[in-house]
C-alpha positions in Angstrom: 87.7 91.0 -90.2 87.4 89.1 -87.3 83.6 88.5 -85.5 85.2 90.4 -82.4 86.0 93.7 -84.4 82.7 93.8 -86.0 80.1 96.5 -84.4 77.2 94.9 -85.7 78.2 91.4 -84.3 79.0 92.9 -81.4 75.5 94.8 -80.9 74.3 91.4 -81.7 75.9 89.6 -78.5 74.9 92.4 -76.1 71.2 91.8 -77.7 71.0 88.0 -77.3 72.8 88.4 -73.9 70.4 89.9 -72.5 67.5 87.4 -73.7 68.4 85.0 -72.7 69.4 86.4 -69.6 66.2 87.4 -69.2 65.1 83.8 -70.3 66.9 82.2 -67.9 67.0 84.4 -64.6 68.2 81.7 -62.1 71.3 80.9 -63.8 74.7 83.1 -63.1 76.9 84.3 -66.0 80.2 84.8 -65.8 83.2 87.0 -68.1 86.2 84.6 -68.3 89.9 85.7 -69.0 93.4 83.9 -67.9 96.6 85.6 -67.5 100.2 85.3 -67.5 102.7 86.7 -64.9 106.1 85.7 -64.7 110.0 86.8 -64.8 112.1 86.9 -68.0 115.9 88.1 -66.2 118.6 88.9 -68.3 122.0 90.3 -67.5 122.6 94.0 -67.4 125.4 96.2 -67.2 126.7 98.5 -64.3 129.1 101.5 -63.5 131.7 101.0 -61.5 135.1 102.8 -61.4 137.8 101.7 -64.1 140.3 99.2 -63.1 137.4 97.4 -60.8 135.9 93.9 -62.0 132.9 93.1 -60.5 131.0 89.5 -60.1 126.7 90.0 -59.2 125.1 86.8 -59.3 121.9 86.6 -61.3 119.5 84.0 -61.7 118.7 83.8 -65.3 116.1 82.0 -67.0 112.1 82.8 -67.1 109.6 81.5 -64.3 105.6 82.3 -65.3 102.4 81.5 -63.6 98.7 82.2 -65.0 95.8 83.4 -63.5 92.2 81.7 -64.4 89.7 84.4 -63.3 85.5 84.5 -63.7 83.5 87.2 -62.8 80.1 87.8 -62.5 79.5 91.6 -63.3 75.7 91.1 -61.8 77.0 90.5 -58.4 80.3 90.8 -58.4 80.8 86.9 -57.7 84.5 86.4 -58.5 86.5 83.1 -59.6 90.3 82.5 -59.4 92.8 79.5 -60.0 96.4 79.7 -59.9 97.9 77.2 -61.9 101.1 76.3 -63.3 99.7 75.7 -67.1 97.2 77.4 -69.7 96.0 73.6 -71.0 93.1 71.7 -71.3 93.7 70.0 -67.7 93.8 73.1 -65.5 90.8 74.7 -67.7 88.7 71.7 -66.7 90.0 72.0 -62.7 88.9 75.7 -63.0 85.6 75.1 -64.5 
């Protein structure tokens, strides 16, 4: 089972969050995550009356972009990047 699945581990995080939190009350934590949003196309099909040949242009292909985001759920301080990558490079721009 994977640390992230287990109960008891997590209990364990939420306890030593908040000490050292508490520890440290100057400092800011943030929640990361990163996203992808993008377009996959792909050609479809279409009714039209018999006897009729239709041409529809469509731009095929996929075109993603990802989202860096931070939060802090104390204030509500937020973080965003747009970038073009999920890499090593654009994770040390956003940090």
């Amino acid at each position: 089972m994977h640390y992230k699945q287990d109960k008891e581990s997590q209990e364990e995080f939420k306890k030593n969050l908040n000490e050292i939190v508490k520890k440290n009350p100057k400092k800011e934590v943030f929640f990361f995550d990163e996203s992808r949003f993008g377009t996959h196309s792909k050609l479809g099909h279409g009714w039209f009356k018999k006897g009729i040949r239709t041409q529809v242009k469509v731009k095929t292909g996929r075109e993603n972009f990802y989202l860096y985001s931070a939060i802090n759920p104390k204030n509500g301080k937020e973080i965003s990047l747009f970038a073009p990558y999920v890499n090593t490079d654009c994770m040390n721009i956003f940090s």
